[in-house]
VMD Tcl script that draws the C-alpha trace (Angstrom):
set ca {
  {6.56 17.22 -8.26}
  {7.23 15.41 -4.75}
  {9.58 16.60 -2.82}
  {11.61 14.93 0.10}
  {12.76 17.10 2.83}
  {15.69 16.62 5.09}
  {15.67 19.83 6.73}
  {14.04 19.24 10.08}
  {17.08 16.69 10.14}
  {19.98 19.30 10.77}
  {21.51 18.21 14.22}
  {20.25 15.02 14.19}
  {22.45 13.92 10.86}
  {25.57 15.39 9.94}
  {26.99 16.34 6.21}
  {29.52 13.96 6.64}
  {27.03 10.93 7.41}
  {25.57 11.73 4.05}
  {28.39 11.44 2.13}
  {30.01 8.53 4.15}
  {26.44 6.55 2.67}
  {27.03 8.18 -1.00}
  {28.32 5.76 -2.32}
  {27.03 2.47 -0.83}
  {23.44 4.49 -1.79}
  {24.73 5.13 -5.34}
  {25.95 1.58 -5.63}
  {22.63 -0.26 -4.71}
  {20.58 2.33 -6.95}
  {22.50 0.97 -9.83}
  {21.77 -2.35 -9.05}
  {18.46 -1.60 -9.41}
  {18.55 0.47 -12.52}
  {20.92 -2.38 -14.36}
  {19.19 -5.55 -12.63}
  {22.05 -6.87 -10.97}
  {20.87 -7.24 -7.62}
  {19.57 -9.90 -5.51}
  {15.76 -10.92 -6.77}
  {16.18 -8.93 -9.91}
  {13.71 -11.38 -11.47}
  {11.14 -9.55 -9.20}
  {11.93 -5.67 -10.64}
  {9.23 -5.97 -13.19}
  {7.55 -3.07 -11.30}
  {10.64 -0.76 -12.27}
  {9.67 0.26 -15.35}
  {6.07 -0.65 -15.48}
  {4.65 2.76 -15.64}
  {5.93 3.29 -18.90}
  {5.92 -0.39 -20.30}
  {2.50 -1.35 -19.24}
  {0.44 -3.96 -21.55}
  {-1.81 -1.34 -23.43}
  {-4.55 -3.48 -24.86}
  {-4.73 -5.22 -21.11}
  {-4.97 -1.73 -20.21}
  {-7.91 -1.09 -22.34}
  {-9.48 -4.16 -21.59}
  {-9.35 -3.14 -17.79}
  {-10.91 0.14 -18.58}
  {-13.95 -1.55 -20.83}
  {-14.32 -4.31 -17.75}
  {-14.67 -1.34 -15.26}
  {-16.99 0.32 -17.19}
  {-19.21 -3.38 -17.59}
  {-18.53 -3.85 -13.90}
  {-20.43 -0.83 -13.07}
  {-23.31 -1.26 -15.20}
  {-23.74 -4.52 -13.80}
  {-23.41 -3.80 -9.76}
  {-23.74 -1.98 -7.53}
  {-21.31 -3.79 -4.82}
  {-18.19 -5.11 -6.22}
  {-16.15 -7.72 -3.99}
  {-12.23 -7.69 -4.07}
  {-10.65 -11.21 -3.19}
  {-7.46 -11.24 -1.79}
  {-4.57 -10.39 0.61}
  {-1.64 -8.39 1.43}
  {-0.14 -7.17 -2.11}
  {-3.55 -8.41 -3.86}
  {-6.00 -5.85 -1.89}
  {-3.75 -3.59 0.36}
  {-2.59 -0.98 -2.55}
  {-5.77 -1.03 -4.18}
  {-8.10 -0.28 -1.25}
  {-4.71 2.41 0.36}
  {-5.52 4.40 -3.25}
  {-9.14 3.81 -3.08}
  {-9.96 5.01 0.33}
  {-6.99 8.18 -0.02}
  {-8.74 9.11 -2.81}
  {-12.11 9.04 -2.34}
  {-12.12 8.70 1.90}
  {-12.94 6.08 4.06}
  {-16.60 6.76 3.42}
  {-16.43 5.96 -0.02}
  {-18.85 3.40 0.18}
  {-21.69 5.85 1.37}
  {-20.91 8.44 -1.41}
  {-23.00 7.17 -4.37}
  {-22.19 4.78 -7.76}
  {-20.21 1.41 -6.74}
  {-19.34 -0.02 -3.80}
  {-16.16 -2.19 -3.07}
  {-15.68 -4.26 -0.51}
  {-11.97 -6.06 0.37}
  {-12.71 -9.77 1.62}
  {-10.35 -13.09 1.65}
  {-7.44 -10.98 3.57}
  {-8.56 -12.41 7.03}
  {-9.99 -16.41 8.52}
  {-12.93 -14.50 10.27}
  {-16.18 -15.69 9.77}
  {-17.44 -12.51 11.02}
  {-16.10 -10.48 8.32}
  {-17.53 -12.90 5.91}
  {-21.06 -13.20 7.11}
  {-21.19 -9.48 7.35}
  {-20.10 -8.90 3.60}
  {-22.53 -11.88 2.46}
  {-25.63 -10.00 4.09}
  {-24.23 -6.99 2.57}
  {-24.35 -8.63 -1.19}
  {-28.37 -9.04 -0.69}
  {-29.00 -5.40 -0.99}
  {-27.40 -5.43 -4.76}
  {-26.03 -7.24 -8.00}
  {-22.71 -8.13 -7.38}
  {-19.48 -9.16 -9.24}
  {-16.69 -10.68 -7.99}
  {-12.59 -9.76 -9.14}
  {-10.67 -12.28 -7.34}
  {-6.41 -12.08 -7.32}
  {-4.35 -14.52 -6.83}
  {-1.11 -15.90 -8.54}
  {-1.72 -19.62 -7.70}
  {-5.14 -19.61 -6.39}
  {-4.16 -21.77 -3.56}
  {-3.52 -19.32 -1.00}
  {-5.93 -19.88 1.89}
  {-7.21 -17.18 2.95}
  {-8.80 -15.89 -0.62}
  {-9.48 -19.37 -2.04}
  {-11.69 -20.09 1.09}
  {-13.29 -16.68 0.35}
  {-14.00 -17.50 -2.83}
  {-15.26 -20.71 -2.46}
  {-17.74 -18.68 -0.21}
  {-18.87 -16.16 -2.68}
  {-18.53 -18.24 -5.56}
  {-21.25 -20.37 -4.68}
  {-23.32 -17.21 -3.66}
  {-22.78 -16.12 -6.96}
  {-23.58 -19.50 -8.65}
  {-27.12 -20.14 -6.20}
  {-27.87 -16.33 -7.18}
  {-27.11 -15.82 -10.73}
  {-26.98 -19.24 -11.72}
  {-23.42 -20.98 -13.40}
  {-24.21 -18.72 -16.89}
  {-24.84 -15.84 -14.67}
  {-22.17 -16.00 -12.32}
  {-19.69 -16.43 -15.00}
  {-20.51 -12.79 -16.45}
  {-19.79 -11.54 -13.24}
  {-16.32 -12.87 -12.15}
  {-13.08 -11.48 -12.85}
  {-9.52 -13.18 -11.81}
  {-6.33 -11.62 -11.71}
  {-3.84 -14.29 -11.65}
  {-0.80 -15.63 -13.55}
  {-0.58 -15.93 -17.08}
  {-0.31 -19.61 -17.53}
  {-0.62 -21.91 -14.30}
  {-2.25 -22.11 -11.09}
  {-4.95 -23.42 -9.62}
  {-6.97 -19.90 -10.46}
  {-5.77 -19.56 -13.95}
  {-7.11 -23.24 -14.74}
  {-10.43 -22.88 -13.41}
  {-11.15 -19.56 -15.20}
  {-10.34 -21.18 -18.09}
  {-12.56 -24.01 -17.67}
  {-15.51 -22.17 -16.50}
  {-14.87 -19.12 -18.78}
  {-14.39 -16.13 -16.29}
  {-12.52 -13.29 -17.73}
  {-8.90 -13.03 -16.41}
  {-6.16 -10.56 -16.45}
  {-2.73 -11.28 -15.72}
  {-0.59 -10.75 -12.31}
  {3.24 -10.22 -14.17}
  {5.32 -12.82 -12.96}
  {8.13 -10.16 -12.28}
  {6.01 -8.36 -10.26}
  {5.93 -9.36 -6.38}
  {2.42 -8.31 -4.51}
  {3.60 -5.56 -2.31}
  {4.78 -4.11 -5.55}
  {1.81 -4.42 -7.78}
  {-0.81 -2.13 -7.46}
  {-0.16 -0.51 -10.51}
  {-0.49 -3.77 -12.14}
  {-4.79 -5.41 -12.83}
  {-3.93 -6.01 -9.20}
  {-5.05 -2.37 -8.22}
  {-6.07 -0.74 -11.78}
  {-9.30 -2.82 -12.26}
  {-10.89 -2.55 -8.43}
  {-9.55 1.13 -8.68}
  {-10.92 1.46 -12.62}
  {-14.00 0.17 -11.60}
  {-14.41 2.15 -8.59}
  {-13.96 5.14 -10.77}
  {-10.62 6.04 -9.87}
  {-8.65 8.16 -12.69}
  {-5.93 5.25 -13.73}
  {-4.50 7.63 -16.89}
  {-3.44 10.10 -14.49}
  {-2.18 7.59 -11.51}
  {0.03 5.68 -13.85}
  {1.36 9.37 -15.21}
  {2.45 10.49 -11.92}
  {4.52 7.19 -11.37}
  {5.96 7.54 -14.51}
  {6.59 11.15 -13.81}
  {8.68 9.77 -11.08}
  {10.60 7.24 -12.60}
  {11.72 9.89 -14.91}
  {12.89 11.10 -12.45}
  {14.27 8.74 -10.21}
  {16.14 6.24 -12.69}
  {19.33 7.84 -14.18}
  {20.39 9.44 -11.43}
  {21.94 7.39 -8.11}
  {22.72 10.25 -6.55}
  {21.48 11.75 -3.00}
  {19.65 14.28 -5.12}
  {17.23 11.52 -6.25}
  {14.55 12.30 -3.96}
  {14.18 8.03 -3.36}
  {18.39 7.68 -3.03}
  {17.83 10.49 -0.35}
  {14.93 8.37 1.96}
  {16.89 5.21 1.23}
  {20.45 7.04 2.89}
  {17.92 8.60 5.55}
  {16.41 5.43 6.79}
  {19.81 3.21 6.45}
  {21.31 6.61 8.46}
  {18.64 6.15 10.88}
  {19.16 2.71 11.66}
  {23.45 2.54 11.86}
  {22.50 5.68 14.37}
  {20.69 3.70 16.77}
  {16.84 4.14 15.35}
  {14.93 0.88 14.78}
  {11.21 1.97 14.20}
  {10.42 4.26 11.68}
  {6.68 6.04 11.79}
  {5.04 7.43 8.87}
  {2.90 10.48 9.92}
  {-0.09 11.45 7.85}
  {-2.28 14.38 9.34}
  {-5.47 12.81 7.02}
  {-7.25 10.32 8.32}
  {-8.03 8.62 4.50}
  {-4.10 7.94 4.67}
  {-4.67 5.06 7.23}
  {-4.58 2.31 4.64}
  {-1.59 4.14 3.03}
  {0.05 3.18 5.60}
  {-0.95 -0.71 5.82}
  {0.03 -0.70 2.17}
  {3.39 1.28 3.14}
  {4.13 -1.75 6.45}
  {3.68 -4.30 3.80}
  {6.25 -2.67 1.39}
  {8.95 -2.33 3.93}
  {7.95 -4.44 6.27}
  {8.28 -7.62 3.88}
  {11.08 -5.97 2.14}
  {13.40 -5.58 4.53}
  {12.85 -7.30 7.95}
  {15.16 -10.17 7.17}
  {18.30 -11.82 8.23}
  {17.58 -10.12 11.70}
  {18.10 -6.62 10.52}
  {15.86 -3.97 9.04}
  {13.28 -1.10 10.46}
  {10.14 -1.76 12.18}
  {7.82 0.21 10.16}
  {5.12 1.43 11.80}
  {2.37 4.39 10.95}
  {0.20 7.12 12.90}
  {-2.91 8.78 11.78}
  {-2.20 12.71 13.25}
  {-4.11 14.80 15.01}
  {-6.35 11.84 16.07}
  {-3.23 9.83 17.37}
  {-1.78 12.54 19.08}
  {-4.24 11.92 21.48}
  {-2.62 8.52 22.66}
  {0.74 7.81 20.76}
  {1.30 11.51 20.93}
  {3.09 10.95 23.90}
  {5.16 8.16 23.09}
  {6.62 10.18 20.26}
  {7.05 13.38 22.26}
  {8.19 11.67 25.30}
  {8.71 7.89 25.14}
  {12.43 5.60 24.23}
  {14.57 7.34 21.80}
  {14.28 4.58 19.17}
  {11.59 6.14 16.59}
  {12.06 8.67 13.98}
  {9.45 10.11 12.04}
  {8.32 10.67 8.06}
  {5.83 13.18 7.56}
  {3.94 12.50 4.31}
  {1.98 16.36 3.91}
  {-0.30 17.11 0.99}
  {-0.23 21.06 0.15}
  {-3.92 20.90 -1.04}
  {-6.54 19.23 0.32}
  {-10.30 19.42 0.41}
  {-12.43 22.60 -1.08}
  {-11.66 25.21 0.98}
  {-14.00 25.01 4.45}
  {-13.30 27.74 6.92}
  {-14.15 28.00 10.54}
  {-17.73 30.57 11.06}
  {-17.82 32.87 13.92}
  {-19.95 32.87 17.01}
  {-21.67 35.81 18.16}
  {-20.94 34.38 21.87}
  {-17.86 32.67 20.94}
  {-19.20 29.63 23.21}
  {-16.64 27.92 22.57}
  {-13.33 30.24 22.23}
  {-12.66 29.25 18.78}
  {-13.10 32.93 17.18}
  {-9.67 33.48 17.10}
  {-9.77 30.77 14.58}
  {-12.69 32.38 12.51}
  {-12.14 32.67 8.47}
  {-9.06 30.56 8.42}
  {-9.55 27.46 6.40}
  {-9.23 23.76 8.36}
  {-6.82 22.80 5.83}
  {-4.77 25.57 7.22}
  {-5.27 24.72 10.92}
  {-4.30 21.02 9.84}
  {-1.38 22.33 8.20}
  {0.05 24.26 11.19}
  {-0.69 21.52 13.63}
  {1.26 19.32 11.73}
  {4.34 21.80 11.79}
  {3.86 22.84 15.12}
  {3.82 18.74 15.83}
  {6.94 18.30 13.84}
  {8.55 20.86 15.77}
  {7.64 20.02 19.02}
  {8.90 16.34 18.40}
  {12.37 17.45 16.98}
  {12.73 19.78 19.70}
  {11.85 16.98 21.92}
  {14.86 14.70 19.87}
  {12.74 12.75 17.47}
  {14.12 12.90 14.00}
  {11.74 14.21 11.31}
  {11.99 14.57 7.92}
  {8.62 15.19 5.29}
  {7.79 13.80 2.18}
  {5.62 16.39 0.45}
  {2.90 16.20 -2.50}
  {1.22 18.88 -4.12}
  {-2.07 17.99 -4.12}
  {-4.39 14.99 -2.93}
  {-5.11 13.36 -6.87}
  {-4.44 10.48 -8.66}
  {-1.32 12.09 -9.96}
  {0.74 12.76 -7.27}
  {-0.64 9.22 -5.62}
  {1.35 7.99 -8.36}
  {4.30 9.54 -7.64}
  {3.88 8.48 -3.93}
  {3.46 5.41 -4.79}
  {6.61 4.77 -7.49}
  {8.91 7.02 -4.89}
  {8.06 4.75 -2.05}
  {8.36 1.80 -3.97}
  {11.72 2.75 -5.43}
  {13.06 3.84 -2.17}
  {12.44 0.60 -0.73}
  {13.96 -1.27 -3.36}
  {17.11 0.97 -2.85}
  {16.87 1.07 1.03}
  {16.93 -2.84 0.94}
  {20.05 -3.03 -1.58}
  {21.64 -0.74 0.56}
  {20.95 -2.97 3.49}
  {22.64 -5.89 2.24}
  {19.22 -7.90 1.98}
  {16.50 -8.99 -0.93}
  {14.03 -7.02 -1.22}
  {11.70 -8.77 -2.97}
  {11.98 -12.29 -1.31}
  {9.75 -13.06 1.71}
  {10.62 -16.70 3.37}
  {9.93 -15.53 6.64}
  {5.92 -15.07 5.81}
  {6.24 -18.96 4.31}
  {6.88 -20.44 8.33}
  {3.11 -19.84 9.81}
  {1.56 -21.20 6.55}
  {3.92 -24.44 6.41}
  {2.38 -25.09 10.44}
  {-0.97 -23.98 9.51}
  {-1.23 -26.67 6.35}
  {0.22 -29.07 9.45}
  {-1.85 -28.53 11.94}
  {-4.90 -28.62 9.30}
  {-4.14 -31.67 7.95}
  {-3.00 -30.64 4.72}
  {-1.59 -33.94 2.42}
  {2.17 -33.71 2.67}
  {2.63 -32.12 6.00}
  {2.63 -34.94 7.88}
  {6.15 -34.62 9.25}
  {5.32 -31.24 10.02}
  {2.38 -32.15 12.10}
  {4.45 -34.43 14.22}
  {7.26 -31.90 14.62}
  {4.53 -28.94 16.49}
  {2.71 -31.80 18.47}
  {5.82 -33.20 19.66}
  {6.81 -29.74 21.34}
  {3.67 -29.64 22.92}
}
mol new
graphics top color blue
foreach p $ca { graphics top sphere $p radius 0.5 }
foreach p [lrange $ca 0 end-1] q [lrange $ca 1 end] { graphics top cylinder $p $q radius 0.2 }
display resetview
């Protein structure tokens, strides 16, 4: 079972800190539990892992199956909550190679408005059969629809309309939007985005089961982990709740003068982890001119340039470990007859072992050095303990966000650059918009 560790903490946060938080945590934890919070039309994720649709489910697991007998490249449409927690488990699970192992490859498209990234997936899709799953609620927002409007008509010019309609999937709402009405009228199988699930909370939703179904990822054992955790997590609003505990931490944290918070991952397949982890706090709680900046490093590779800043640099960071106990099969370092390279000390001890102490020796030279640390520890890299990441994280955030007096699971600020993009593209109805930005110029 995860664990959250405060330890490392001791002289940077005192007893009486924690309990002068106690009850402001235990307070927004039941707003959460009881739905009595701010956005509580957007907690749908809260008890998903045990609640989920079962025939959807099942449907998701048969579509995998026909997605993989059908392709060998399979293109995921969509951005931030629609392809961030999907690809985070994907490449965590199987490595940022994935694509080079063998069986399907899936590619993440429609999150950028680079015609680059475009062109270079397109040339990619003549090597193999492809199929599309493309998620979106309304099927309006721009950045997917003008992807797939792009690889639509690739799939129409190459498969022909009967053809391309067996190999297009949309995950979008259950009854309106733009999306949800042209499936319907050209027949493309759909699964449904739950309207009480926002996107940064959804990947354990068809948002991130089919892509991570299809790309042979164990689901059964992903969705046991979270639901594992939620067990865990959602009678109790105390500190001893592993989530309350990061929730009090980060709030601590931030009344104590912190206002970036890093998440530290010594594997290098975490990386998207912690995109998908930005977007969960990020959107959750920088608001009313308040919240962390969250912000993530890949160690040892980082250590090598933003090493220093975290050794060395302004006392405004703290640091969350994530650490995995077991990783890998077991490779050791060989000896050298000439030891060329002084590394025989290091002979017959295992790299996951030499990871492991750099990270502590890391975490201890940064404490020493008075950066706060604390470590969020999993037992093993799998699907199951993914899961439990996942539902702590999410939980935690919800919690963290109650606790600092915002909604969690609102985003207006992300609505500004899209209401002067439409403007300054000349979208109908943004007239007055248009003449607001040109008038500053």
């Amino acid at each position: 079972m995860l664990r959250y560790d405060v330890g490392m903490l001791d002289g940077f946060l005192t007893r009486g800190e924690f309990d002068s938080i106690k009850e402001e945590i235990a307070a927004a934890s039941a707003m959460l539990r009881d739905g009595t919070g701010r956005g509580n039309d957007f907690i749908g994720w809260r008890d998903l892992p045990a609640v989920f649709d079962r025939e959807e489910y099942a449907r998701i697991r048969d579509t995998a199956r026909r997605i993989r007998e059908q392709s060998g490249i399979l293109l995921v449409i969509g951005i931030g909550g629609s392809y961030l927690g999907s690809r985070a488990v994907l490449e965590l699970l199987r490595g940022e190679l994935h694509n080079e192992m063998g069986g399907l490859k899936v590619y993440f498209t429609g999150n950028s408005l680079s015609p680059g990234d475009m062109e270079d997936i397109l040339r990619l899709c003549d090597s193999s059969d492809v199929s599309v799953n493309v998620i979106s609620k309304s099927g309006t927002t721009t950045e997917p629809a003008i992807a797939f409007r792009i690889f639509r008509d690739y799939l129409i010019k190459r498969y022909g309309e009967e053809g391309s309609r067996e190999r297009i999937y949309a995950t979008t709402d259950r009854t309106g939007g733009t999306l949800r009405k042209l499936s319907g009228e050209h027949g493309y199988e759909t699964f449904v985005i739950p309207g009480d699930v926002g996107g940064r909370f959804s990947v354990l939703t068809p948002v991130g089961l089919l892509p991570l179904a299809a790309a042979g990822i164990d689901t059964d054992a992903l969705l046991s982990g979270a639901e594992d955790m939620r067990k865990v997590s959602c009678d109790d609003d105390t500190l001893v709740n592993p989530s309350n505990r990061y929730a009090a931490v980060r709030n601590l944290m931030l009344r104590t003068g912190k206002s970036v918070e890093i998440l530290i991952c010594f594997e290098p397949r975490f990386r998207m982890m912690g995109e998908w982890y930005k977007q969960l706090f990020g959107e959750s709680e920088g608001k009313e001119h308040t919240g962390l900046f969250p912000s993530t490093c890949v160690f040892t590779s980082d250590l090598h340039s933003m090493g220093q800043f975290c050794q060395d640099g302004t006392r405004i960071i703290f640091e969350t470990l994530v650490k995995f106990a077991q990783v890998g099969s077991g490779m050791t370092v060989h000896p050298e007859e000439d030891d060329f390279d002084g590394l025989n000390y290091l002979a017959g001890k295992s790299i996951h072992d030499i990871n492991t102490i750099a990270s502590d020796a890391t975490m201890s030279a940064h404490t020493e050095g008075g950066v706060p640390c604390s470590v969020i520890e999993c037992e093993k890299l799998d699907e199951y303990n993914t899961g439990e990441l996942i539902y702590f994280l999410e939980r935690a955030c919800a919690v963290s966000g109650y606790t600092l007096g915002v909604n969690p699971f609102d985003q207006k600020g992300v609505e500004a650059y899209k209401r002067n993009m439409f403007a300054l593209l000349d979208k109908p109805g943004y007239e007055e918009d248009k003449k607001r930005l040109l008038e500053k110029k």
